[in-house]
N, C-alpha and C positions, 0 to 999 in steps of 0.2 A: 504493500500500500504506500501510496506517495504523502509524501507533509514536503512544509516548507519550511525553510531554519531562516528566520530574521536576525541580521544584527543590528540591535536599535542604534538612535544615535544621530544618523544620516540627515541634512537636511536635503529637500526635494526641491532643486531646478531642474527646466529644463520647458520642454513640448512634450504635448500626448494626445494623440489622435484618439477622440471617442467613434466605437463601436456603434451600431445598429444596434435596436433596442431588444431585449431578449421577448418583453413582455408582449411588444407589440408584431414582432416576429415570427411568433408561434401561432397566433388566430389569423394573421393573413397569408400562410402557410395554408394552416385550413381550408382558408375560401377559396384554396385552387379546386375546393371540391365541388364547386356550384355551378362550374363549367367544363363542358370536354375542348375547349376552346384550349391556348400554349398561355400561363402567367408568369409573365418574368419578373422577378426580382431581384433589385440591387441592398449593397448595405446587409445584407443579411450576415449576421455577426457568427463566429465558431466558437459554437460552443455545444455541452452535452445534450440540455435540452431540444436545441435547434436540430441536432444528427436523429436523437432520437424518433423525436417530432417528424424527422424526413424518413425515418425508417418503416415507421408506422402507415404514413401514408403511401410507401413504396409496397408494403406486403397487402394494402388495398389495391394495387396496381396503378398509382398513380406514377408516371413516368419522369423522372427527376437529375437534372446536369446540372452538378456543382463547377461553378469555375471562379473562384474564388469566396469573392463576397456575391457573386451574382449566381441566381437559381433560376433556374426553367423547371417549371412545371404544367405536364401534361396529364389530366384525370377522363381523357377520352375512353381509357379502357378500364373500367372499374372493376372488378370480378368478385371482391369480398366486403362486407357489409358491417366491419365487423374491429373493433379495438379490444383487443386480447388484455389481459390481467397481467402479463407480462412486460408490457409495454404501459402501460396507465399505470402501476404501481410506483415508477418512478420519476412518473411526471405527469402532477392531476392535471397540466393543461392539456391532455389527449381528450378529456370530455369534451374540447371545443368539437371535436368531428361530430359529435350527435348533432346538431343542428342542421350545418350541411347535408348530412346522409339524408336526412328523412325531409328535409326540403327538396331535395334532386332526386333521391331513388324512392322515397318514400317508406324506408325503411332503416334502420340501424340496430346493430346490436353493440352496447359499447360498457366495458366495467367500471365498477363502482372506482374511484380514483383511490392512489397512494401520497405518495410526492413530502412534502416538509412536515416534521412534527410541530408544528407553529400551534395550531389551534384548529377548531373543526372548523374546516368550511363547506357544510353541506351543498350536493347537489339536487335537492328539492328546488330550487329557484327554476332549475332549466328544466326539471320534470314539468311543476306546474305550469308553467310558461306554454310549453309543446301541449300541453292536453288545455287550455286555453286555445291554443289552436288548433286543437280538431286529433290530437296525434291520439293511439292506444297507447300505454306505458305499461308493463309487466315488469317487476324487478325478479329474477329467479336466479338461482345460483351465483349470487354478487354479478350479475349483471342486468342491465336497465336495456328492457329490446322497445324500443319503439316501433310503430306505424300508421302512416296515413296515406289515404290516395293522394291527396294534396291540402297541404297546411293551408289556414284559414285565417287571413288577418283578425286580428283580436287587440282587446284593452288589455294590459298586463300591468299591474302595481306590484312593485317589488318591495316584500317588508324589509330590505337589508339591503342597502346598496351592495351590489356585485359586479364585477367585472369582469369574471368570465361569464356569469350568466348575462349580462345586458350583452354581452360579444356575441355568444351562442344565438341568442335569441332574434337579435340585428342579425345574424348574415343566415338561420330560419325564413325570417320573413322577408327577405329579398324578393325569394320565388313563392311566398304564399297568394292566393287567393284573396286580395283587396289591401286595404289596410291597417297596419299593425303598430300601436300604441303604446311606448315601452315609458312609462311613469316611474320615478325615483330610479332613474338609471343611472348607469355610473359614467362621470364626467372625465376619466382618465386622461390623457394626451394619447395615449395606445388605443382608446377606443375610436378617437377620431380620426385616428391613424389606417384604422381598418376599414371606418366610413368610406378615406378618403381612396381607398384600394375600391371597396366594392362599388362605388360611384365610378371609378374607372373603369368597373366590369362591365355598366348599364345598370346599377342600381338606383334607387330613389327612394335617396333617405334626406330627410331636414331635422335639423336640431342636435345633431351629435357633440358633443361636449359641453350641452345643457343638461336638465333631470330631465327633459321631456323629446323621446326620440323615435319620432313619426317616418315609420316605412311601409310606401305603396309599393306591394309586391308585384314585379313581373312574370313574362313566360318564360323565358331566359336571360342568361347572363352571357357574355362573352369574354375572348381575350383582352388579358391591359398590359401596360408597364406600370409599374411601383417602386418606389426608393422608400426603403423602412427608416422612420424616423432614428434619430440619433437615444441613446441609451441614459435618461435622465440621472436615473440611480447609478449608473456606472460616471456618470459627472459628476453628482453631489460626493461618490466614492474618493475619487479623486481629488477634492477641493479640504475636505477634508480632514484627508491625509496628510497634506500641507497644512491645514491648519494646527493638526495639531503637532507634525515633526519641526513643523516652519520654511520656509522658501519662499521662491517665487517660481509659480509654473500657470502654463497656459494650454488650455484647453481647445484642440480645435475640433472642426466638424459637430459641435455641438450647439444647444438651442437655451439661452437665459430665460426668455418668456417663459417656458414650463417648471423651472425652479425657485420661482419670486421666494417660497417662504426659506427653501434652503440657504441661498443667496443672503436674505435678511437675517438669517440666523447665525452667519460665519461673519457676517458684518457686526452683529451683536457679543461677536466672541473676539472682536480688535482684527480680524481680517479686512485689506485695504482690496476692492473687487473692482476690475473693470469690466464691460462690458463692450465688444466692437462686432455687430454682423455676428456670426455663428465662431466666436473666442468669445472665451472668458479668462480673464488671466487674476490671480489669488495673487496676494503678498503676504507674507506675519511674520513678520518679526519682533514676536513680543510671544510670552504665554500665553497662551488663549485663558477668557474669562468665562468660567460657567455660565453656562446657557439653558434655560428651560425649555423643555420640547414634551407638547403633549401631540398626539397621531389623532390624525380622522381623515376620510374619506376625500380626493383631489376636490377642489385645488386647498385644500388644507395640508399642514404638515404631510408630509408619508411615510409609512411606518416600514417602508423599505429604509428608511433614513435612519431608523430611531438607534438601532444597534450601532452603528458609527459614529454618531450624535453624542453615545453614550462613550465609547473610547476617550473621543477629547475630552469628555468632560471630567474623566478618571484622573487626565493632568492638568487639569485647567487651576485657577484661582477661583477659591471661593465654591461653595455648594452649589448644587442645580439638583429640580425634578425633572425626572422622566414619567411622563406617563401616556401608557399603550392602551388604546381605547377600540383596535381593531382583532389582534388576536389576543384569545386569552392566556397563550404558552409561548410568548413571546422572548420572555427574559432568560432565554435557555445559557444563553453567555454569561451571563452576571461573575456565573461558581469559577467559570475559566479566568476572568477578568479579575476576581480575587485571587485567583493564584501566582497572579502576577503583581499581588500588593495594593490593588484598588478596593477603595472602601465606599462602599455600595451597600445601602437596605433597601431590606422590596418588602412589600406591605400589599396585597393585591397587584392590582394593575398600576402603582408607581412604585418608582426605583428613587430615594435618594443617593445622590453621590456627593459625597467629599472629595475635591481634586486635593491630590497629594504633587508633592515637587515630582517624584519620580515611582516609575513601576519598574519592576526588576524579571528581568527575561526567566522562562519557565517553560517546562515541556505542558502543554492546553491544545485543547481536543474542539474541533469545530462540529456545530450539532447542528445546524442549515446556512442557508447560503448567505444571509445577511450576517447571520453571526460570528459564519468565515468572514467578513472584509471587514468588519468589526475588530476580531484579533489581531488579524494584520496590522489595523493602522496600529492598534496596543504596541505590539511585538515591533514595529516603525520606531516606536519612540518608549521602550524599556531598555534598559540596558542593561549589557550582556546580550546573549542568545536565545530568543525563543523557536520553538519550534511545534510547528503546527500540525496535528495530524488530522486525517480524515477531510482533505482539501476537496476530495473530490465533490462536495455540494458547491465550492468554489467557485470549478469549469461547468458546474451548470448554469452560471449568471455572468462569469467573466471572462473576457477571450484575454489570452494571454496576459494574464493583471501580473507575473513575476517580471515580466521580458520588461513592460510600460514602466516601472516600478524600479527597475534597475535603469534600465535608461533616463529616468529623473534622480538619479543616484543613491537608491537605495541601495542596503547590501542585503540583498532576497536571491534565495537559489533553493530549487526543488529537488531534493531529496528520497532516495527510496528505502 
């Protein structure tokens, strides 16, 4: 098994090309499945999830050319109907295929999800959604078979903002039967990301990155081109890594609009930010100052954020709350983050922290993927050597984060 050995210490100059976004990459993946037409895709980042993701829809027989960052995808020859438990266990974004299938074939067979020990995030949202519009739902053997002749636009209120379920349910009613109403939906920058693909296909949808997201369904969809937006979380990752090792580094192929509250919050922590076109360039040269960060739903804080948030705040001056408002088993890092000398109480769903002058490198175990780039920035800036094991939830959100990470002059190397 692979870990990575940090020597803290390093300040971070330099440039770093942001990635394609993981999040938004894997549901317009998907919607190659609403057409037997060719979707080409640029920007699409490497990573576990992303291969997975193409694997799954290649054992559909969806036809698939990687050539770097860019994918063709052809779902003209479809032959199985169906996302295996092998495949969905370690990545719940495979639930996004139910949608598609049973808008285009009218049928799907797809298992109950795996993927992060975070907290429950049921798929009831995209069941009742689909039988809202017309689909049958049988769950048997940890799998959920759907069928309809043809989906039926419907009113859908979501008691829970979701985001894979408002994704699912937007590229469903693409090819339903009239129009379809999607109320307290999720306002994501991923979600509009996908709008803005399946409008490319000949969809017709208004209101995507509102609560209120109205799609008149057609007969068909066809081929597009697409460029996958830029990877927020793997920016805000980035920014404040520097803030809390210290430097100055600059961000390219990246988007500022989608991170106002991150961006306000490294500002609130003595981070000097500029902003030009698609860079953002950090400076600090000082200790970062505690920062409070509570999570809720875009464009509020994001609790992809909160585990990094929590790092600096470990060396920062001065106490800060953390409090997660989205999953309930979020604070999986906390017990690692003491081991490295951080003094942290958690009390429900908030964490205070005491920033200390220094955390001291330790061997700590990564338990999902935020909480991997969470230790990282830790192990950035303890000193001595930490070393990280169980990375691989890592390469499922980050394409190359050692190589980027070394070339701003860290000293990170992967290890087996």
């Amino acid at each position: 098994m692979q870990k990575l050995a940090i020597q803290g210490g390093s300040r971070l100059n330099g440039e770093v090309r942001i990635s394609g976004a993981k999040n938004a990459a894997l549901p317009i993946l998907c919607a190659s499945l609403l057409t037997g037409d060719p979707l080409q895709l640029g920007n699409v980042p490497d990573l576990n999830d992303v291969a997975t993701m193409r694997k799954l829809l290649q054992q559909m027989g969806v036809a698939i050319v990687v050539e770097g960052g860019q994918v063709a995808l052809s779902a003209a020859q479809i032959d199985k109907l169906e996302a295996p438990y092998d495949m969905v266990k370690t990545m719940r974004a495979a639930i996004l295929v139910l949608g598609p299938l049973v808008a285009r074939f009218g049928e799907a067979r797809v298992s109950l999800p795996g993927g992060c020990a975070i907290g429950s995030r049921p798929v009831d949202l995209h069941i009742k959604g689909l039988q809202a519009m017309g689909a049958e739902i049988h769950i048997e053997h940890g799998y959920i078979h759907a069928q309809a002749r043809r989906l039926k636009g419907a009113r859908i209120f979501f008691d829970l903002v979701s985001v894979t379920g408002t994704e699912n349910l937007m590229m469903a009613a693409t090819l339903a039967d009239g129009v379809t109403v999607l109320e307290n939906a999720a306002r994501e920058p991923e979600v509009v990301d996908l709008a803005h693909c399946l409008i490319a296909m000949g969809a017709r949808i208004e209101g995507a990155g509102s609560d209120t997201i109205t799609v008149t369904g057609v007969e068909k969809l066809h081929g597009a081109s697409h460029r996958v937006m830029p990877d927020r979380i793997e920016s805000g990752t980035f920014l404040v890594a520097a803030a809390a090792a210290g430097g100055n580094i600059t961000l390219t192929d990246t988007r500022a609009d989608i991170l106002d509250n991150v961006l306000e919050k490294l500002q609130e922590a003595g981070a000097t930010i500029q902003v030009s076109g698609s860079t953002i360039n950090l400076q600090m040269n000082q200790r970062p100052r505690a920062v409070n960060v509570r999570t809720a739903p875009y464009p509020a804080f994001p609790t992809d954020m909160q585990a990094q948030f929590m790092a600096m705040n470990c060396i920062a001056e001065g106490s800060s709350m953390v409090v997660e408002t989205i999953f309930e088993n979020r604070f999986m890092h906390v017990q690692e983050l003491r081991r490295l000398g951080a003094q942290i109480d958690v009390e429900g769903n908030t964490a205070v922290i005491r920033g200390c002058a220094q955390l001291e490198g330790a061997a700590i175990m990564a338990t999902d993927l935020r909480a991997s780039a969470c230790l990282v920035i830790a192990g950035l800036v303890a000193q001595g050597e930490t070393v990280i094991d169980r990375i691989y939830h890592l390469d499922r959100g980050y394409e190359h984060i050692e190589a980027k990470l070394s070339a701003l002059g860290a000293q990170i190397r992967r290890i087996k």
